[in-house]
C-alpha positions in Angstrom: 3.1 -9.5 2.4 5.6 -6.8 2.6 3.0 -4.3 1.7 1.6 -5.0 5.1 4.4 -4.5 7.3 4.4 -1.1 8.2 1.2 -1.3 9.1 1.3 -4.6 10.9 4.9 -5.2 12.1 5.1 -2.8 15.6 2.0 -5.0 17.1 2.8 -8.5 15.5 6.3 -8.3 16.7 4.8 -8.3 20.7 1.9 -10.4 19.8 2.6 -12.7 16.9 4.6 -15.9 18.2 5.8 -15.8 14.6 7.0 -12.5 14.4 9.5 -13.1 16.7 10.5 -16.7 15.3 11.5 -14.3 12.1 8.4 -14.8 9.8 7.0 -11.3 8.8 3.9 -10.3 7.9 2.1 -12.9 5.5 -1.3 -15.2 4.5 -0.4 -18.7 5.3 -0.7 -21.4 2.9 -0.1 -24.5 4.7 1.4 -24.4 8.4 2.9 -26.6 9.2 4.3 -28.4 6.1 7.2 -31.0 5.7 9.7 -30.9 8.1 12.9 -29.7 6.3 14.8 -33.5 6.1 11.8 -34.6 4.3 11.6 -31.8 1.7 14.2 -32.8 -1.4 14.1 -32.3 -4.7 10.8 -33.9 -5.9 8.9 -32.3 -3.0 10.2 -29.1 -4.1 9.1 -29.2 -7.6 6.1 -30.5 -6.4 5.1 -27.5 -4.6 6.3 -25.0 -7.1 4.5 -26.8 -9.5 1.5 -26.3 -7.1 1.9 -22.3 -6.8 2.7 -21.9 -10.3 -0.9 -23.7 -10.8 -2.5 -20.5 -9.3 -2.2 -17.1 -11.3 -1.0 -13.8 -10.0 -3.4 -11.7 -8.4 -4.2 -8.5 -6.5 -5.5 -8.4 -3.1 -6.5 -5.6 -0.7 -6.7 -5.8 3.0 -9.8 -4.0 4.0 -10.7 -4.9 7.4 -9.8 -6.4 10.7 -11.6 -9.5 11.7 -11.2 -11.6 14.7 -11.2 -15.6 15.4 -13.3 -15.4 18.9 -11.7 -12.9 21.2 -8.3 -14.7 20.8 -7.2 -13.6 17.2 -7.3 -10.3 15.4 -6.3 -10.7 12.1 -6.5 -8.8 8.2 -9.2 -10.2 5.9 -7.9 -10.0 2.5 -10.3 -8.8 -0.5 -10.8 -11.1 -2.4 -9.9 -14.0 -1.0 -10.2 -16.3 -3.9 -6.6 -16.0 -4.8 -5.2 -17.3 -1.3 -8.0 -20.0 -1.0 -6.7 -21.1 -4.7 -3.2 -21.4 -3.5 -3.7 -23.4 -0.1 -6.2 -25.5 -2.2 -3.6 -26.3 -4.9 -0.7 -26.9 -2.3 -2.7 -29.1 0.2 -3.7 -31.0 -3.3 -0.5 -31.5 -4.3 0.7 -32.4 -0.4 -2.6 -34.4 1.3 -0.6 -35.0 3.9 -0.3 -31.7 5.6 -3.7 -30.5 5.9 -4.1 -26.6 6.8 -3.5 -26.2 11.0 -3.9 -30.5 11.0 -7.5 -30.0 10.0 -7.9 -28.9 13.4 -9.9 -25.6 12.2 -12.2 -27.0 8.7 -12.1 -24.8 6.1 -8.9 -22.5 6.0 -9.3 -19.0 6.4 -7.3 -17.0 4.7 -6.0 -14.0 7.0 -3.2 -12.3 8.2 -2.5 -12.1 11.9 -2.3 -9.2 13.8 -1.8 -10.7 17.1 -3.6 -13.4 18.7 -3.6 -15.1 22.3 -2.9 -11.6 24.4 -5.3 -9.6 26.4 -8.5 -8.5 24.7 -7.7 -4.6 25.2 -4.4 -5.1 24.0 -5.6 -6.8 21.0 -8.7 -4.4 20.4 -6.3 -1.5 20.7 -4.3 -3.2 18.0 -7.1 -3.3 15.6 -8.3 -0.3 16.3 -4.7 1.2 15.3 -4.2 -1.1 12.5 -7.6 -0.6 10.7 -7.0 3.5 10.8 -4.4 2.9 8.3 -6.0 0.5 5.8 -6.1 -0.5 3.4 -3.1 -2.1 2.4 -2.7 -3.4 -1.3 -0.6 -6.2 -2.8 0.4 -7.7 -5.9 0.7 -11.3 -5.1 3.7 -12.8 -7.3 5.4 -15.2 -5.5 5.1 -17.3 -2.6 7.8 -17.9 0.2 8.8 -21.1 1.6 9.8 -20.8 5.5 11.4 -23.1 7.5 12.8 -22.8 11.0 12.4 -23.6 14.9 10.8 -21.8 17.6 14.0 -20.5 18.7 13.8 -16.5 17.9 14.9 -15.5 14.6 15.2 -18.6 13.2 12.7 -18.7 10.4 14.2 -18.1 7.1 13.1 -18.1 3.5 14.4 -21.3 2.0 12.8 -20.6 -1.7 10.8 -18.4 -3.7 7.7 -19.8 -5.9 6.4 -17.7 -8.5 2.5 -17.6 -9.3 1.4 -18.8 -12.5 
């Protein structure tokens, strides 16, 4: 969500583990997916097949949410076109549920920062919610792949929406 970032990036890059891995500011679809030796050619068009499944939208993020006291995240408006796309992906790839089915039902959001103090993370909110919204046309989805080493995370393909 590159619409997001200037609104987003200065907190997620101290409080977003991601941020720092190289991953900017997005709505995850399935994390974590195949590791990169198991993803060739059929997997591939598997998954594009999967995104193309799911038709372009438009999405506004409107406000800032929170998971607990631990998360503070952007709730996108609607979320319909996100929920279709991790719906038709984890179809398409059983085997890699959302989070490991550790959390039910996916959420779609995009993470402010999470796991930090709670004033540091209210403060971030607070700041990130006086400059909303933010709106997106959502196109194409992004592949990542990477290691926890910083700056690792690249794009490794591009999937176009239906």
């Amino acid at each position: 969500m590159p619409e997001a970032e200037p609104v987003v990036g200065a907190f997620r890059s101290s409080l977003d583990r991601s941020a720092g891995w190289g991953v900017p500011a997005h709505v995850t679809v399935i994390y974590p997916f195949l590791a990169p030796d198991r993803l060739g050619p059929d997997e591939l068009r598997r998954l594009r097949d999967a995104v193309r499944s799911v038709p372009r939208f438009e999405v506004s993020f409107t406000e800032v949410r929170w998971f607990a006291d631990t998360v503070v995240w952007l709730a996108p408006h609607p979320a319909d076109g996100f929920r279709a796309l991790i719906d038709a992906v984890w179809s398409a790839f059983p085997e890699c549920p959302p989070y490991r089915g550790a959390f039910g039902t996916p959420v779609p959001h995009l993470t402010i920062g999470d796991h930090a103090a709670l004033d540091t993370l209210s403060a971030a909110g607070d700041a990130v919610s006086r400059r909303l919204p933010v709106t997106a046309s959502v196109q194409v989805a992004h592949l990542f792949q990477g290691s926890a080493a910083p700056g690792a995370w690249r794009s490794v393909a591009e999937l176009p929406l239906g």
